[in-house]
C-alpha positions as CSV (number, residue, x, y, z in Angstrom):
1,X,241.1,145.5,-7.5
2,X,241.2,148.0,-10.5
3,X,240.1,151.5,-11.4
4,X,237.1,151.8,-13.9
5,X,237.7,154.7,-16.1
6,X,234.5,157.2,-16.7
7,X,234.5,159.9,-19.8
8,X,234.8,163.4,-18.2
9,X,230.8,164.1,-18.8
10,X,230.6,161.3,-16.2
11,X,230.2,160.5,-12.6
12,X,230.2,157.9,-10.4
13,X,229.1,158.0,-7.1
14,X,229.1,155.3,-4.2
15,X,225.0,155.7,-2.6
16,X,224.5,153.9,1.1
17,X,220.8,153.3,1.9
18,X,220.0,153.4,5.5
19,X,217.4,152.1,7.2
20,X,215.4,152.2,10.4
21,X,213.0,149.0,11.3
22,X,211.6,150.5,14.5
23,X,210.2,153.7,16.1
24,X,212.8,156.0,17.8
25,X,212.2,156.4,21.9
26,X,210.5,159.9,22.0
27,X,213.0,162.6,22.9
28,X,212.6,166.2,23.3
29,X,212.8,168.0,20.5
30,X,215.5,170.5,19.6
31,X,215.3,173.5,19.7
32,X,214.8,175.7,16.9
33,X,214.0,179.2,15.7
34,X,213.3,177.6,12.4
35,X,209.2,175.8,11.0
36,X,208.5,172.7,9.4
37,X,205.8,173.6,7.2
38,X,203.6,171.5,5.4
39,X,203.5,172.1,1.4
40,X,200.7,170.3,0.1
41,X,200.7,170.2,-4.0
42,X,203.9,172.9,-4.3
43,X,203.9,174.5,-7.6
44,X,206.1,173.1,-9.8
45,X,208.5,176.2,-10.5
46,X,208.6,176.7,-6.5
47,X,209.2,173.3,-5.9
48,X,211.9,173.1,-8.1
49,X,213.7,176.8,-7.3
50,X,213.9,175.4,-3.2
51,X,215.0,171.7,-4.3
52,X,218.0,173.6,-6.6
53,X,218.8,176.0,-3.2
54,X,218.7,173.1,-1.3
55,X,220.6,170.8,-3.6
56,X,222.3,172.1,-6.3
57,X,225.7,172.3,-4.1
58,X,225.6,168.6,-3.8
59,X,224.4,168.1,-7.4
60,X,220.6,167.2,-6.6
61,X,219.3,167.0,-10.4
62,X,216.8,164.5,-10.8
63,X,213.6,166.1,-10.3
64,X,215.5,169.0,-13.0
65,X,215.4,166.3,-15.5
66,X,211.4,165.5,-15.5
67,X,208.7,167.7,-17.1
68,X,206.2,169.2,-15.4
69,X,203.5,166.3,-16.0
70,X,206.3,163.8,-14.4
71,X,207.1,165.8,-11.6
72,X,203.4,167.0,-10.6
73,X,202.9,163.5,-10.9
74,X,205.5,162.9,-8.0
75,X,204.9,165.6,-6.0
76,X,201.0,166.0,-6.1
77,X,200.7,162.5,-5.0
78,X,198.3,162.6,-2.2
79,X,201.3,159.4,-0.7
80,X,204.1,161.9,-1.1
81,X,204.4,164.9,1.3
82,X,206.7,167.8,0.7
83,X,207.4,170.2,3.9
84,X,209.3,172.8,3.6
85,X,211.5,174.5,6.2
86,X,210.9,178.3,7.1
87,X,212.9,181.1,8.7
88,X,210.6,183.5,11.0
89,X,211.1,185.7,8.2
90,X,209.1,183.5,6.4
91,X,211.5,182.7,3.9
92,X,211.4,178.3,2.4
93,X,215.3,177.7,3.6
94,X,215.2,173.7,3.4
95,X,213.1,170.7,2.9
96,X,211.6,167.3,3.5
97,X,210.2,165.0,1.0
98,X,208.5,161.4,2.6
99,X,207.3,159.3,-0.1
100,X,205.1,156.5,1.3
101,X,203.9,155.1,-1.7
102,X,205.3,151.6,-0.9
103,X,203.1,150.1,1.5
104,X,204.6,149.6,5.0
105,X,207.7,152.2,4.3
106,X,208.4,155.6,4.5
107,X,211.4,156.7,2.1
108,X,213.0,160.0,3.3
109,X,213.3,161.1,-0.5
110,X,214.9,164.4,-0.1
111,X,216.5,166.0,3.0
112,X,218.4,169.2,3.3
113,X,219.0,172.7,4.0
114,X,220.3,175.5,2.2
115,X,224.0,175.3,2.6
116,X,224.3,178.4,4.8
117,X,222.7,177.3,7.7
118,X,225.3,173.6,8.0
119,X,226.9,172.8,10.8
120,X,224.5,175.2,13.5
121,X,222.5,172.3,15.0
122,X,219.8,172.6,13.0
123,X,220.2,169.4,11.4
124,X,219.3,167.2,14.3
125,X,216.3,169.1,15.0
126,X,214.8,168.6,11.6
127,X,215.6,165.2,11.2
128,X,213.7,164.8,14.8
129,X,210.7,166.9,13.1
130,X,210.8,164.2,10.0
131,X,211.4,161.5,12.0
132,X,207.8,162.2,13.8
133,X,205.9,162.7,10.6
134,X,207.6,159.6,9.4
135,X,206.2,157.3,11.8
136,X,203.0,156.6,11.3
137,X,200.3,154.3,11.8
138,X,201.1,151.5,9.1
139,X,205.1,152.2,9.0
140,X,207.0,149.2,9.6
141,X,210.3,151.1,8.8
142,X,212.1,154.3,7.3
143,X,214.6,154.2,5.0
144,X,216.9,156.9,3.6
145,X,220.5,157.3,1.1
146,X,223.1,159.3,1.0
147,X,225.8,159.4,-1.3
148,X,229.6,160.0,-1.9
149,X,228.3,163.3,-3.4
150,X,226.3,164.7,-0.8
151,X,228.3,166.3,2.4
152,X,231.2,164.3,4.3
153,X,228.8,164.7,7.4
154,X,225.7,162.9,5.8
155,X,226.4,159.3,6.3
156,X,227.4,159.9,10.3
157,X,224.4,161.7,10.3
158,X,222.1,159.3,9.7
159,X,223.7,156.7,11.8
160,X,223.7,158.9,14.6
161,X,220.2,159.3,14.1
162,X,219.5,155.6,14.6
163,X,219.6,154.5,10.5
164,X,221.6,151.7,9.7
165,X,223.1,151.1,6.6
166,X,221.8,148.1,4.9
167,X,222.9,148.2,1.1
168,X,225.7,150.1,-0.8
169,X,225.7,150.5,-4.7
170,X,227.4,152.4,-7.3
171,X,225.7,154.7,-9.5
172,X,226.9,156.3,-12.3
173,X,225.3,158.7,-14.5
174,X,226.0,161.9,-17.0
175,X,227.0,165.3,-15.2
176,X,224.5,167.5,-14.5
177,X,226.7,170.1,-15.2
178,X,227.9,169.0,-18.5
179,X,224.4,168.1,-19.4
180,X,223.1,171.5,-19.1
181,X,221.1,170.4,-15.8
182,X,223.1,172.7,-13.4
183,X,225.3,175.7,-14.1
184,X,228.9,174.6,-14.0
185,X,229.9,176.3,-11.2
186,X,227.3,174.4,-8.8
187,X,229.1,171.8,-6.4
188,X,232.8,173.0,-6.9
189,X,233.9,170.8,-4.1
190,X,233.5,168.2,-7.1
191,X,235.8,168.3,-9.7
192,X,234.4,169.5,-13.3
193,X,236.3,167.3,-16.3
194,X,233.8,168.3,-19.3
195,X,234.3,171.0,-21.6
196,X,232.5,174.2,-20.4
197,X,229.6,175.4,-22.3
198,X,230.0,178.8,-23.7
């Protein structure tokens, strides 16, 4: 056993996929006063503003990385669907990504809502709301990951919602924050090590 020593413009991060090889038994559906709206073809710069409210506090920066051909090529895909979710106000407070491109599967790319909003239930009724857009005809099984970044709730989550964990890797990769990616106050619930930008 030994520790493996990163640089402080580093980060390593221990990812879980999950997966789920069968249809859930129908239950009701929670209750909520929030809407899962589909978002066919989001505009880039609105993608990409909800995917930071939604994610910057647990260091989402991947899609922040691509241009716009890359990520219109993602996210226009007519086997990806982006849904976003929305206050009666009207106001995008969270989101879904499915990507289906893999024949046979249904990867619950992104998951989340704004940070706000944790630990009221809502949670459980969103992932029922994916959960019946996931399965579909032609789905043989649903797959998500979660990470030692994302919230100490995640992984339970996800079990709790029938996903099993199947795989567990380590992943490393330069800080968002250091990198310019994400401001350096985003995600102070993980320790910052790089020199601050000025």
């Amino acid at each position: 056993m030994g520790l493996t020593p990163l640089a402080h413009d580093q980060l390593a991060t221990i990812v879980t996929t999950l997966r789920m090889d069968a249809r859930p038994t129908p239950k009701p559906i929670p209750e909520s006063h929030l809407r899962l709206a589909h978002w066919p073809a989001p505009p880039p710069s609105a993608y990409l503003t909800l995917f930071c409210r939604v994610g910057a506090p647990w260091l989402w920066f991947s899609r922040l990385t691509l241009d716009d051909d890359a990520l219109v090529a993602i996210i226009h895909d007519e086997r990806v669907e982006i849904h976003a979710v929305v206050d009666p106000a009207g106001t995008e407070i969270g989101m879904v990504e499915l990507d289906f491109r893999e024949p046979g599967s249904c990867e619950i790319a992104y998951f989340g809502l704004v940070p706000e909003l944790a630990g009221h239930g809502h949670g459980r009724w969103l992932m029922a709301e994916t959960l019946m857009r996931a399965w579909r005809a032609g789905v043989e099984r649903v797959g998500v990951n979660t990470c030692t970044l994302d919230s100490p709730h995640a992984l339970g989550f996800y079990r709790a919602q029938g996903f099993q964990p199947v795989r567990r890797t380590v992943e490393t990769f330069a800080d968002p924050r250091a990198a310019g990616v994400l401001p350096d106050d985003a995600a102070p619930q993980i320790p910052y090590l790089a020199t601050r930008r000025r």
